[in-house]
N, C-alpha and C positions, 0 to 999 in steps of 0.2 A: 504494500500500500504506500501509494510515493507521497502521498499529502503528509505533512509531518503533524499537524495538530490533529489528522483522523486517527493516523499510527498510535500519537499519543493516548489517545482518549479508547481505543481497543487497546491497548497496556492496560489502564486502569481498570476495563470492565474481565479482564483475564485475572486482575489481582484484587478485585472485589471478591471472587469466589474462594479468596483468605486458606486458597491451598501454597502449598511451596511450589514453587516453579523450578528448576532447571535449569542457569541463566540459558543453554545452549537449547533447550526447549523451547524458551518464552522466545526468544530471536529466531527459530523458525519459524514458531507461529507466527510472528509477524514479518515474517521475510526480509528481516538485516540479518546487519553482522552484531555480533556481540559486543564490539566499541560501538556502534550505533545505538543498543539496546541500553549501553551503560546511559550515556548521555539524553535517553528518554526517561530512566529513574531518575537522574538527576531533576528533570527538571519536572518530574510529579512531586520530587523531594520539594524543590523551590514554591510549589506552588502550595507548600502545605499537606500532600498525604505524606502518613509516615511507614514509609516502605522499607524494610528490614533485607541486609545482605548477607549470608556467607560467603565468605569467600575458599576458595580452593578448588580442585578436580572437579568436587560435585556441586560446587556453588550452586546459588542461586538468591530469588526472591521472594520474599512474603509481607502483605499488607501488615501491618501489627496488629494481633488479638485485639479485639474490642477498640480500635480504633473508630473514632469518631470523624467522617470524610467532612472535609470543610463544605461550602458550598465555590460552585465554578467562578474562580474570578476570572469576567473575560466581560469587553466589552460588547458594543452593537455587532458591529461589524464583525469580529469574531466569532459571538455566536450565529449571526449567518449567514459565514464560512461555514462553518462546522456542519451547519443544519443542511446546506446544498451539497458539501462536500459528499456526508454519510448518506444524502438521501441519491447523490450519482453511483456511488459505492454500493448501493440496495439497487441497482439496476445493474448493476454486473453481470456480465456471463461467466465472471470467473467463480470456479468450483468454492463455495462454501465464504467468498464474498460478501455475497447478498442479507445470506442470512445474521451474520455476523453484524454486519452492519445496521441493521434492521433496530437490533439486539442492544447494539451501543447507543444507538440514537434514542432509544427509548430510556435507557440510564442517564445519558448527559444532560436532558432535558428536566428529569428529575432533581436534578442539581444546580437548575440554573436560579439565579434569582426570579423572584415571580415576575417582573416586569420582562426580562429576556425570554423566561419561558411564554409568555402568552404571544409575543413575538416568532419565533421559532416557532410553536405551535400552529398561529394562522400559516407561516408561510409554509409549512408541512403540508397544510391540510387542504391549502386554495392552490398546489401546485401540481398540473396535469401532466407525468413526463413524457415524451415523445419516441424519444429514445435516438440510438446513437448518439450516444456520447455528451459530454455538460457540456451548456451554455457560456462561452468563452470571452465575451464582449463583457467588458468591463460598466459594471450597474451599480450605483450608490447604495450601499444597502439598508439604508434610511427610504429609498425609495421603490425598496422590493418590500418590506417589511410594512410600508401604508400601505402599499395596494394592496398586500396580502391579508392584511388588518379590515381594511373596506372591501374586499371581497365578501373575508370569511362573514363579517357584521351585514351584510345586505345594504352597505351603505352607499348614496350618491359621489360622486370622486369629479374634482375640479383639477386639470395639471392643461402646462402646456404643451404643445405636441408641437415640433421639428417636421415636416414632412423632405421626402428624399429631394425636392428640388428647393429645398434651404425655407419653404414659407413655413411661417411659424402662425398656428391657429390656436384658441382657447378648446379646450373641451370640458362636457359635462357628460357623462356615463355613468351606466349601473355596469360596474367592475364584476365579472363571474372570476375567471379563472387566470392564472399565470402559468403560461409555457416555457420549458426549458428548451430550445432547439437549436439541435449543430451550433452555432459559435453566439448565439443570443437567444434572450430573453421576450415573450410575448404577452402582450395584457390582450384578452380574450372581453372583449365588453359591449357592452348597448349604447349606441351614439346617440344623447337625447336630441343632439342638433339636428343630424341627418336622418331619425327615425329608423338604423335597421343596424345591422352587426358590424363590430368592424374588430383587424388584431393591432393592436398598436404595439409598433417597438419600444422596448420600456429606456435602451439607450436615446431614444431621438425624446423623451417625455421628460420633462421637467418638475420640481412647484407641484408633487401630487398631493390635495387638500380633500380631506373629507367633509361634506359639507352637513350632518347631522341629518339626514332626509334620509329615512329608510325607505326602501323600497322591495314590492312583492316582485323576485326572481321569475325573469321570463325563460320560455323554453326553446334553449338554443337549436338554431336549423342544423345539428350535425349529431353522430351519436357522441362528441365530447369535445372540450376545447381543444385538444390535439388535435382530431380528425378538421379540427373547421381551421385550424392555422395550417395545416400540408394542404387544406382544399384552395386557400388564398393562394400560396408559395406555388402551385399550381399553375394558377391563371396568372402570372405573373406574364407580360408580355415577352421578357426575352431574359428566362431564368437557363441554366442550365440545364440539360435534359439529358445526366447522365447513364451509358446504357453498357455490361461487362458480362461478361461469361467467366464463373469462378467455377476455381476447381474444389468445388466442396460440396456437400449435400445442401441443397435449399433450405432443411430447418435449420442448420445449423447457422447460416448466413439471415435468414430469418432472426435470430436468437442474438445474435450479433447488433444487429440496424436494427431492430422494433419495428415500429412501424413507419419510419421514415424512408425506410424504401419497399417495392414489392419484388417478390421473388418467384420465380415460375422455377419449376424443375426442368433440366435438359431429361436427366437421366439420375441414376441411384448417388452417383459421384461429380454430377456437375450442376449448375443452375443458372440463369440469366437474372441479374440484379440492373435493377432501375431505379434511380433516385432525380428528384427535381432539386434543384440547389443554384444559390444565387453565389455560391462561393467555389472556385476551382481547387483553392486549400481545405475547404471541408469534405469534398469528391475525394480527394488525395489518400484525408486520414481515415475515413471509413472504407478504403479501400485494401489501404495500408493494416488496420485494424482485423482483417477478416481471416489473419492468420495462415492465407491460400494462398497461391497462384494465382493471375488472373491476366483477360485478355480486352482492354478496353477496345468498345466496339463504334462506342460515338460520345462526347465529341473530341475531333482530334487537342481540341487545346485541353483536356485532360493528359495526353501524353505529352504534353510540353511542358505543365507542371509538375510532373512525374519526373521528369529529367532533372527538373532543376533542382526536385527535393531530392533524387540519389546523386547529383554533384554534389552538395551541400551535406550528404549524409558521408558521402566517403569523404571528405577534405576530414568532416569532424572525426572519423574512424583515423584516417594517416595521424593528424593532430595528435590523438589520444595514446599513441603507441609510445 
């Protein structure tokens, strides 16, 4: 788990169950090295748990008897890192991931201050994932946390909106859902202006105010916010319409992408994967991600970022040696 504050916080839920660890156990399960693993007690030591070491052959760790766990000191923003972190981490296809993290998130939460927890909480609970992979566009998270907050409350939502040719408009929506997708973020909501559905990017949205007006939750035209934000990215006049032949079985590349892309089977060992995408770097890593071989079929400027990311992978490979 490469995120260091998710790594940390599965340390602690390993050393809540107040058994003796192993050091060379606890650092598989988390897949470091053992200097990495020291320097993660360390800094559960810094933050106040009191975690006991032997040292030697058979070292290891243990929470202390009848310790009393502080509560989590960590700001806004950290806890929701933490909260999108573990909740990308519960969409994993990696073996025994998911569950794990499921596991932790419902522990850290437990510990948070109550103000960060009902934070955390809405943005859990008003967030629809997509899949393939976390949303990578950089979002204030003061302003994932109100909308998450006036979703989950049924509440009217005031911000400004950015559109893609720089005009900047007022909006007034009933907020339903927040999408995680390939490299950003989506507010899924009811446009009181324009009377019908729209997904707003939450980078191009400014100033989101809740303005105390509840309102009765309308019934979205799609079976969920995901499916209505791939159904816009769709209609897109000139998005990418990437199209490959992997060498791998359909569920498995299914299991992989979610439902961001569709997968038809060739055969027992091959499939044809389809994805709409407005970015040739996000085509790239979900292709890269799939673990196979594969044979891009359209469009050619896929293969052209493809080259550029293995010149840049091998320079950093020579580099490293």
């Amino acid at each position: 788990m490469a995120n260091t504050s998710t790594r940390t916080l599965r340390l602690l839920s390993l050393l809540q169950t107040h058994r003796y660890w192993p050091g060379t156990e606890l650092a598989e399960r988390l897949g470091v090295s053992v200097r990495t693993l020291r320097r993660d007690i360390d800094r559960l030591r810094e933050l106040g748990y009191p975690v006991e070491a032997q040292r030697g052959v058979d070292g290891g760790y243990q929470l202390a008897a009848g310790a009393a766990l502080p509560p989590l000191m960590i700001d806004d923003e950290e806890a929701v890192a933490l909260a999108v972190g573990l909740q990308t981490a519960a969409q994993s296809a990696v073996e025994g991931i998911a569950e794990s993290s499921v596991r932790v998130l419902a522990k850290v939460v437990q510990v948070m201050p109550p103000r960060l927890r009902r934070r955390v909480e809405a943005l859990r609970a008003m967030t629809v994932p997509l899949g393939g992979g976390p949303a990578r566009t950089a979002v204030d998270p003061g302003v994932l946390t109100a909308i998450a907050l006036a979703c989950r409350d049924s509440e009217q939502l005031r911000f400004s909106y950015t559109a893609a040719d720089g005009r900047r408009t007022d909006r007034l929506v009933e907020p339903h859902r927040l999408v995680p997708l390939g490299r950003r973020w989506y507010l899924v909501a009811y446009d009181l202006t324009r009377h019908d559905w729209r997904s707003f990017r939450v980078d191009r949205l400014s100033a989101p105010d809740g303005t105390g007006v509840r309102f009765r939750p309308r019934d979205l035209p799609a079976a969920d916010a995901a499916e209505f934000v791939r159904a816009r990215l769709d209609n897109l006049p000139r998005p990418y319409r990437v199209e490959a032949i992997v060498d791998a079985p359909a569920a498995d590349v299914r299991r992989r992408l979610g439902r961001w892309a569709t997968v038809e089977e060739v055969d027992a060992e091959h499939c044809r994967m389809r994805m709409t995408t407005d970015s040739l770097d996000w085509a790239a890593m979900a292709l890269g991600t799939l673990g196979a071989d594969f044979r891009v079929l359209n469009p050619p400027e896929v293969l052209d970022r493809l080259r550029d990311w293995a010149t840049r992978f091998q320079r950093a490979c020579a580099e490293g040696r």
